[in-house]
Backbone bond lengths (Angstrom), bond angles and torsions (degrees), N, CA, C in turn:
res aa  C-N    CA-C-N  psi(-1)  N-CA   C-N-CA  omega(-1)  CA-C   N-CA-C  phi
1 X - - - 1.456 - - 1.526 108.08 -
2 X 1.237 109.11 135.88 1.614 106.57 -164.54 2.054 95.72 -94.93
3 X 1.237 104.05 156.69 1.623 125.48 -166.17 1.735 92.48 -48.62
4 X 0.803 111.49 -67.30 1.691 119.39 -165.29 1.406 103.62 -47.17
5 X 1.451 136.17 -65.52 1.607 150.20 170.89 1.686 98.88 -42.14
6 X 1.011 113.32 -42.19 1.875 125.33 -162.22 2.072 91.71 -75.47
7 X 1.089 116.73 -49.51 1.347 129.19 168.35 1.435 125.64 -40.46
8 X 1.140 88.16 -66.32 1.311 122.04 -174.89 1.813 114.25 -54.41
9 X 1.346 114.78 -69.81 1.241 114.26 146.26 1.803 132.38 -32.15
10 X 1.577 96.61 -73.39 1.370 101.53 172.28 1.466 121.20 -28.44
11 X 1.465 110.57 -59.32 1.534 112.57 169.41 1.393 126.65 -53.45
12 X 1.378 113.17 -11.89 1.754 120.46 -172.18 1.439 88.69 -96.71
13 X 1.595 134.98 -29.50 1.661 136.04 -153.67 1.619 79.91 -71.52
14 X 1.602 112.85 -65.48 1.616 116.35 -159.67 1.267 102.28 -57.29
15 X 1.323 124.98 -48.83 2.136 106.86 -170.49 1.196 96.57 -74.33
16 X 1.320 146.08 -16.87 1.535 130.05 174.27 1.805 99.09 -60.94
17 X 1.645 99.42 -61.19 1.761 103.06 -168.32 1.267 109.96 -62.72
18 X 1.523 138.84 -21.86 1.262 135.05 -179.56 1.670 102.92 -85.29
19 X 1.172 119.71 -32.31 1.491 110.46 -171.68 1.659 118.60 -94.76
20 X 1.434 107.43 -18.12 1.156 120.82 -178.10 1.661 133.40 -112.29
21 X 1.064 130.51 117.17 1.531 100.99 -147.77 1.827 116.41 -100.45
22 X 1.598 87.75 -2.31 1.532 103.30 -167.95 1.673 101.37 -109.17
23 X 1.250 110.80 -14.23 1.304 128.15 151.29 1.673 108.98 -49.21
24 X 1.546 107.57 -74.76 1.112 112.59 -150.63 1.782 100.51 -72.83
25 X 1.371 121.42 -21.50 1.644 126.34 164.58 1.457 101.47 -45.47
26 X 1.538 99.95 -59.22 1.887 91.59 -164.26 1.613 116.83 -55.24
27 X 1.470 112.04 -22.61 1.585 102.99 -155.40 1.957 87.58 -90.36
28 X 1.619 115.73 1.13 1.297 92.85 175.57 1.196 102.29 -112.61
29 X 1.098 133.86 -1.54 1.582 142.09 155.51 1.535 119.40 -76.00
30 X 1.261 113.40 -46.52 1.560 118.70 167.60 1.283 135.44 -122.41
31 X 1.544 117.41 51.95 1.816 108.00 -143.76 1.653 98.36 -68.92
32 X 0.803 133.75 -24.29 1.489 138.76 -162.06 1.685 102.86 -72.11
33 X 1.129 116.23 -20.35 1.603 103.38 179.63 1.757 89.27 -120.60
34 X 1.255 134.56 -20.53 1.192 127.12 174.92 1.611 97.26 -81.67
35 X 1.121 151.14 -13.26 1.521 147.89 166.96 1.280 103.40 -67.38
36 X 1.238 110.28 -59.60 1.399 116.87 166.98 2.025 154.31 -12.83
37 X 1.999 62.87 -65.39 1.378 109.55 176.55 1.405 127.53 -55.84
38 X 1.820 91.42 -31.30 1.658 126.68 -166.23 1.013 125.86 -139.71
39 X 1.970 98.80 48.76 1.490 120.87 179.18 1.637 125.45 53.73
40 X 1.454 103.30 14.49 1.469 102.33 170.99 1.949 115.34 -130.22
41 X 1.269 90.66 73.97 1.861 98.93 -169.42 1.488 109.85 -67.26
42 X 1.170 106.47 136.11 1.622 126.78 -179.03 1.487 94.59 -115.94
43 X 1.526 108.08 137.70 1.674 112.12 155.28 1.660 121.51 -51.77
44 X 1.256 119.22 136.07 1.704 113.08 -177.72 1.251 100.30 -62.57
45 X 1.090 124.00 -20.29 2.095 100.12 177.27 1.763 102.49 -103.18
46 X 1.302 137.97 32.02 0.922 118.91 136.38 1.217 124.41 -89.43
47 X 1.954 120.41 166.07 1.163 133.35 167.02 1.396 121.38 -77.39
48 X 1.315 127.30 150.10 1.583 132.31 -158.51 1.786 108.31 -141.73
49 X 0.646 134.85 73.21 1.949 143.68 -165.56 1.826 88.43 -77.40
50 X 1.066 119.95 116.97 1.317 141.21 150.84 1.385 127.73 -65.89
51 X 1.179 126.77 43.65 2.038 123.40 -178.04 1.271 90.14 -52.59
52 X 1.012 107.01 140.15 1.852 155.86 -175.90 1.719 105.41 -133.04
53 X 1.167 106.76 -45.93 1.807 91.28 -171.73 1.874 86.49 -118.53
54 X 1.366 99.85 132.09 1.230 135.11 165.85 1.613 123.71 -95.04
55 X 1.256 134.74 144.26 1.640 113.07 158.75 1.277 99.61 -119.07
56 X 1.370 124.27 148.81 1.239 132.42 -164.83 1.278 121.69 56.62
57 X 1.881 118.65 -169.53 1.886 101.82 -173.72 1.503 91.31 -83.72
58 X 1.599 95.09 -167.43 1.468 113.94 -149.10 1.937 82.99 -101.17
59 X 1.287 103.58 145.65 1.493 115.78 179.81 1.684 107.36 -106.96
60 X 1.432 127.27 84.03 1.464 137.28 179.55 1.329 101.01 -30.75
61 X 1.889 122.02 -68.57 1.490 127.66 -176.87 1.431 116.58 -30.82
62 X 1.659 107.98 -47.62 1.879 118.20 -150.87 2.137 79.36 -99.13
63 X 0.985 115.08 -5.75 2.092 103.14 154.27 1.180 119.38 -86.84
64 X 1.663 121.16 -47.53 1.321 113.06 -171.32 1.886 110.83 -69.00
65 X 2.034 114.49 -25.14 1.176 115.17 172.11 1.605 98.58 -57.61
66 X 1.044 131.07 -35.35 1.868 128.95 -146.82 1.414 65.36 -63.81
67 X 1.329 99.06 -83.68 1.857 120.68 -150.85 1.882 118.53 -32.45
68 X 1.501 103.45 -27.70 1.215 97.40 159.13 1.089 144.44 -79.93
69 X 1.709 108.33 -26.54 1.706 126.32 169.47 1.039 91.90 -52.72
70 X 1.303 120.90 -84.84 1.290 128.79 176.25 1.746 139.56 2.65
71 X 1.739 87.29 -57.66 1.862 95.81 160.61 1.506 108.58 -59.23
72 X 1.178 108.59 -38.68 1.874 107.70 -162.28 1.423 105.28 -89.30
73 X 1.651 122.32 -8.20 1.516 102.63 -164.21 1.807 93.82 -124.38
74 X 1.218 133.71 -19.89 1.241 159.02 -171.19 1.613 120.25 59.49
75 X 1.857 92.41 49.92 1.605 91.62 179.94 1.053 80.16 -160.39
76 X 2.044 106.85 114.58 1.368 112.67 -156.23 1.594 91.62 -129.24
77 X 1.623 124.37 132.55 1.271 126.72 169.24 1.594 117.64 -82.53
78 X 1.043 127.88 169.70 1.526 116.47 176.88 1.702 98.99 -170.30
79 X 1.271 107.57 115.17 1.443 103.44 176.62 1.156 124.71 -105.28
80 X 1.540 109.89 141.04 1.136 105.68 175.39 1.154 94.50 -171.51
81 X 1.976 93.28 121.49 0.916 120.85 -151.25 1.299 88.55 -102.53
82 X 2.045 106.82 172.35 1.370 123.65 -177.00 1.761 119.15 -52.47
83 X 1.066 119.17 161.77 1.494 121.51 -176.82 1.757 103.08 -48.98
84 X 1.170 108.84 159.40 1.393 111.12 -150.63 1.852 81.01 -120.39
85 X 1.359 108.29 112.30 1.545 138.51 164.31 1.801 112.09 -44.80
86 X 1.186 114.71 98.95 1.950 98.95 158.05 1.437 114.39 -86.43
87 X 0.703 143.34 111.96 1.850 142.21 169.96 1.653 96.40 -74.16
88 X 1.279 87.76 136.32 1.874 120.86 -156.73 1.842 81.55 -84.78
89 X 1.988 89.06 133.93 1.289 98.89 -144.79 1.407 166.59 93.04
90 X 1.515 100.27 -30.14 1.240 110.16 157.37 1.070 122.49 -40.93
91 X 1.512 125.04 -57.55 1.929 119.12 -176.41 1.431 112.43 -67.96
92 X 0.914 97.30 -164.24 1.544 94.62 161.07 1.619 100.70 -151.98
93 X 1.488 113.78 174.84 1.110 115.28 -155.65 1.147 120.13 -68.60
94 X 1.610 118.75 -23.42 1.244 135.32 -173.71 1.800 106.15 -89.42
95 X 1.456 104.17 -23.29 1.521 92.16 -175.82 1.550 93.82 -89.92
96 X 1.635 147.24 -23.16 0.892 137.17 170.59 1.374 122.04 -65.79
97 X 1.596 120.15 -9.11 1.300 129.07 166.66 1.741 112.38 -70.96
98 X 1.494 90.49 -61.54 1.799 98.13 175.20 1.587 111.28 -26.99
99 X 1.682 98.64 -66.28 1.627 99.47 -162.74 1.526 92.04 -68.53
100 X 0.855 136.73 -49.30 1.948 108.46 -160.03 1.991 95.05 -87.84
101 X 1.148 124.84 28.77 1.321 123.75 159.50 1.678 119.66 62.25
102 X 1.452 107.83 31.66 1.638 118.42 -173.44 1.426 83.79 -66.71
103 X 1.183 90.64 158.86 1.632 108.53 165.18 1.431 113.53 92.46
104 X 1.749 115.45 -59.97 1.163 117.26 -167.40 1.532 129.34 -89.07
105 X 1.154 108.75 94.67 1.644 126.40 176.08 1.297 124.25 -34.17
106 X 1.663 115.75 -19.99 1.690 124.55 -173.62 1.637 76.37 -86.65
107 X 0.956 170.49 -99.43 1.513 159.45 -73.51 1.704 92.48 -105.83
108 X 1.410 116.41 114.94 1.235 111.84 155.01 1.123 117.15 -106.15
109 X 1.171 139.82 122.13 1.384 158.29 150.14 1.546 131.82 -75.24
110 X 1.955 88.07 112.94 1.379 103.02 -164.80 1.815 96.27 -77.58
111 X 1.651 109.34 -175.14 1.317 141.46 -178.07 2.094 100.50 -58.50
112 X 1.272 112.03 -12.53 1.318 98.72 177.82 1.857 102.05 -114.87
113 X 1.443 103.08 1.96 1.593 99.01 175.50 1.532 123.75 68.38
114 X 1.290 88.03 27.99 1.893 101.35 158.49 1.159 97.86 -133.51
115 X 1.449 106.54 154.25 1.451 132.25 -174.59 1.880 104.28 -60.51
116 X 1.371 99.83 139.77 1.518 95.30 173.29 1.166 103.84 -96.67
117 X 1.614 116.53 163.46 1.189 131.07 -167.45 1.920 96.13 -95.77
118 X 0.981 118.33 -12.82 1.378 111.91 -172.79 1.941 114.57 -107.13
């Protein structure tokens, strides 16, 4: 599986497990068909280790290395850790403007709330 596809997924595994909670049961009850499920297929006789507790942030590079040992050794880690906390305040008002694009009139924003390219 090439880095970009491996990404790509991965990022869909965490907003499923952060937003969903019966989601995120199955992939520690069944990760092998929930990997699957979510563009990242494991053979049924490999092993699948679920990290849940992390220390510090999450390092993308030292996942996509797991995920490759992993193809070659068939005991693949994948973290993903608990829903990720904002403490009220952190932004500030002006950086919460930036990201949802107040202010700026060049950004049109279609019905799915990303900028169109046209």
């Amino acid at each position: 599986m090439q880095r970009e596809e491996f990404v790509t997924n991965y990022a869909k595994l965490l907003t499923n497990a952060w937003t969903d909670e019966s989601f995120a049961n199955r992939l520690t009850s069944d990760p092998q068909a929930v990997l699957s499920e979510s563009g990242l297929p494991v053979s049924s006789t490999a092993t699948v280790d679920i990290i849940r507790e992390t220390s510090g942030e999450g390092d993308l590079d030292e996942q996509v290395r797991l995920w490759e040992q992993g193809e070659s050794t068939g005991h693949y880690k994948l973290y993903v850790p608990k829903t990720p906390q904002i403490e009220e305040g952190e932004l500030s008002d002006a950086e919460l403007e930036g990201v949802a694009g107040a202010g700026d009139t060049s950004v049109t924003i279609c019905c799915c709330c990303s900028p169109c390219c046209c």
